[in-house]
C-alpha positions, 0 to 999 in steps of 0.5 A: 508465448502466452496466446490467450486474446482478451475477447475470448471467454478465457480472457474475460474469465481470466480478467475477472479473476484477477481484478477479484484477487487484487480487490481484495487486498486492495479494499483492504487497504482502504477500508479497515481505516473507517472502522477503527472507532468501532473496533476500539469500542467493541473490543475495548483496544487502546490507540495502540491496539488500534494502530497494530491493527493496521501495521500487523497487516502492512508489516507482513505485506511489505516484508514478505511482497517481494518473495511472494512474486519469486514463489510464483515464478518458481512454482506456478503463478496461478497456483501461488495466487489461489493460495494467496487468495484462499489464505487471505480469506481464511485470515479475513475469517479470523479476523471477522470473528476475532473475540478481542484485539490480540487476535484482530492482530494476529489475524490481521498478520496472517491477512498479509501474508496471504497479500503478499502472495495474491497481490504480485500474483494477479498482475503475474498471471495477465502478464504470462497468460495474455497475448502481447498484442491485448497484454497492455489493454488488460493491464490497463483494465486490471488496474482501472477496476482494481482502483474503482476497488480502491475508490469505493472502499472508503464509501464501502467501509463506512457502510459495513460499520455502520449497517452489519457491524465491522466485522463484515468488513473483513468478512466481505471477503470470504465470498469473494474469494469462495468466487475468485479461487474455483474460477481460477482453478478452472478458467486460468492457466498456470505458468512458471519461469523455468529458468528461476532456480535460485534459492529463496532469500528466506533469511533476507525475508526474515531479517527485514521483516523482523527489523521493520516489526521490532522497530514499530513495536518499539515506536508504537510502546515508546510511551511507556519508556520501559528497557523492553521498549530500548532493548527492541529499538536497539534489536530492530536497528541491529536486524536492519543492520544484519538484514543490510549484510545478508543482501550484500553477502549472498549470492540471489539476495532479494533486494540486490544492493547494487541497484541503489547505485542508480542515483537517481533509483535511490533519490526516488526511493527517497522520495517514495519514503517520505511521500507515503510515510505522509500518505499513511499517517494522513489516512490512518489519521484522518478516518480517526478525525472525522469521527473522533473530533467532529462526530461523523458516523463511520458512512459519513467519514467513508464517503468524505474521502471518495474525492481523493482517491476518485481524482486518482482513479479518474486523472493519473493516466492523463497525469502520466502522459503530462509526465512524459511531455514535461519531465517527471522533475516538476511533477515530483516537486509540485505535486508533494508540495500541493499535498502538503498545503492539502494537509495544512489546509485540514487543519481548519477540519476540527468540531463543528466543521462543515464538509463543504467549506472546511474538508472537501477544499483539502481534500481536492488539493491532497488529490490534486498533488497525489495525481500529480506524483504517482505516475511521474514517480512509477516511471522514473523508478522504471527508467533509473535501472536497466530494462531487465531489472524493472520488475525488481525495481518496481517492487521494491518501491511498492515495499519501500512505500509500504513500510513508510506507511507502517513507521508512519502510523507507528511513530506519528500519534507518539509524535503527535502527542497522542495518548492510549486513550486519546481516540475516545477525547474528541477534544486531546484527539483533535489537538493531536491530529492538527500537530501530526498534520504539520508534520505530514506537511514537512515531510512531504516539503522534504519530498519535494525538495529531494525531488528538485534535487535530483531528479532528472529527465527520462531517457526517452526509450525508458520502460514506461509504466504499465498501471497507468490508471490506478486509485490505491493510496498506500503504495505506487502501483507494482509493476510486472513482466518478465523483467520480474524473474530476477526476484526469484 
């Protein structure tokens, strides 16, 4: 049984260091959005070049995130953290020096796979190492500064750009790892469930991730309407289709799919799909706005979005605790619809407005209606599959939620209308923006509508969520404990 306390110099050591390793990823998440305009112009990339940049990185994370929590289990948490976390800031450094926009890419692919391996990884290590009695006040502490991580981002990014340059965005995570990794090494102790000696689902990995490249390529170069870019829809769909057959044929499969057979695991996971498919647009979109459209400089567009993500920092725990009172099904109906009149509400936001009046008022009730939904939605996904299985269910929302932001920032410009070139026109971006808004807001009208549906009350000796306090905006916080074990 793990004994570590959490006042003594090893738990604050081991504290420290996971609260580092997730902020890496969890920065990363946010801040990459504000330097876009800067990176397109330096690099000379085209709005395409300008999307893989965010989807290579959320295309390896969310394919390979559920394998990244079996290695650990199987070969030792802290050790498959430390190279998560090394390799990620080797691909950050790549990154930072990247000479052009295919490298950015490539670099930016490798940067989530090394999240894949630190982001289950820290959360991993407090759950083995602490002792049950402090387990779930660190919880609450790693989650509580991952999000301050989360809220500062945008303010953070907006800084680097417009001081240091956009590079340092990436680079800002080379001394942090230089400083997570020795202290793990030394202060963490390493652990390993010994009972986890099924075979990884390799092929699973691989077909999902290649379903979810192929159809983002083909969404992303939709515009050109080559055979290449039919014949890659025509493959992505026949991956999805292979990578369905694998997980139902195979013996240790990554996603068993007999989970869906919850119904209620299935509609929330629906709802997780539209809701965060609406989340990745927004934000992917919305960074581009405020600097594209009304000419905001990149510290002026990062600072506008702290309000979101701080009502999330500040309010989910208090909004879990309403849930579990109420019921998760009025929370999950109201809150998508309260994010969705936050994002008609942008589209008053064009040139010449003025924060007070036209962004902030859409901002606070995009907020509002994220902290109404994202506890509610965690512990309904643990309380729709038996006790054993939360870990797995949890994690598979997270990569459900994270490939919805990929095909999101995918398909909504070519929806939208968006040209290569439509990020340097303030006025074509402007229009563009405001059509993809109104789609973002029906999406999440269905989100709400699956939710009233079907979603029904928690049995109430239900897991409950651990990450009650959390400020990430592309994807539900994941959820650990030994219960994670059937992922290997």
């Amino acid at each position: 049984m793990p004994d570590v306390r959490l006042a003594s110099p090893q738990g604050r050591w081991i504290l420290l260091t996971t609260v580092l390793g997730s902020s890496m990823a969890m920065l990363d998440s946010t801040v990459v959005n504000v330097a876009l305009p800067r990176i397109g112009r330096d690099l000379g990339a085209d709005l395409a070049a300008l999307q893989w940049t965010v989807n290579a990185y959320m295309l390896t994370l969310a394919g390979l995130i559920l394998l990244g929590g079996s290695l650990g289990d199987r070969y030792g948490r802290r050790k498959i953290f430390v190279l998560g976390v090394v390799w990620f800031a080797a691909a950050s450094l790549l990154c930072g020096l990247a000479p052009n926009a295919g490298v950015l890419i490539a670099a930016r692919a490798l940067q989530g796979v090394g999240g894949a391996l630190l982001t289950p990884g820290s959360l991993a290590l407090i759950q083995a190492s602490f002792h049950p009695d402090d387990r779930g006040r660190a919880v609450g502490l790693w989650s509580g500064f991952g999000g301050i991580g989360a809220a500062v981002g945008p303010f953070l990014g907006g800084w680097l750009v417009a001081g240091p340059g956009w590079r340092w965005v990436f680079l800002l995570n080379v001394p942090l790892a230089l400083l997570c990794a020795p202290i793990a090494v030394r202060h963490v102790p390493d652990s390993a469930d010994g009972r986890s000696h099924g075979r990884f689902d390799i092929l699973g990995a691989f077909l999902g991730a290649l379903a979810l490249a192929l159809v983002t390529y083909a969404l992303i170069e939709a515009r050109q309407g080559s055979l290449i870019v039919a014949v890659t829809a025509v493959a992505g769909v026949l991956a999805g289709v292979a990578f369905v057959y694998v997980e139902k044929r195979r013996p240790d499969p990554m996603m068993p799919l007999d989970i869906f057979a919850s119904r209620q695991f299935t509609a929330v996971n629906l709802v997780t799909l539209c809701v965060y498919a609406a989340f990745g647009g927004y934000f992917f979109l919305t960074a581009l706005q405020l600097q594209v459209a009304l000419g905001w400089s990149p510290l002026a567009a990062g600072t506008a979005l702290l309000p979101t993500t701080a009502m999330m920092l500040l309010f989910s725990a208090r909004s879990g605790a309403l849930a579990d009172r109420i019921g998760p099904r009025i929370p999950l109906t109201v809150g998508p619809l309260l994010c969705a009149t936050g994002m008609l509400l942008m589209l008053r936001v064009g040139p010449g407005s003025s924060y007070a009046a036209d962004v902030l008022p859409a901002l606070l009730v995009q907020g509002a209606g994220m902290v109404a939904l994202v506890a509610p939605l965690t512990a309904t996904v643990l309380a729709s599959v038996d006790t054993a299985r939360a870990g797995l269910a949890s994690g598979i929302n997270n990569a459900a939620a994270r490939a919805a932001g990929l095909i999101a920032v995918a398909a909504l410009p070519l929806l939208a209308g968006m040209g290569p070139e439509a990020y340097r026109t303030p006025t074509a971006f402007d229009t563009a923006f405001h059509r993809a808004m109104l789609l973002c807001a029906g999406i999440l009208v269905v989100a709400s509508a699956v939710a009233f549906t079907t979603v029904r009350s928690l049995p109430p000796d239900c897991r409950r969520p651990e990450c009650r306090t959390h400020g990430g905006v592309a994807a539900p916080p994941l959820e650990g404990g030994r219960a994670a074990k059937r992922l290997s």
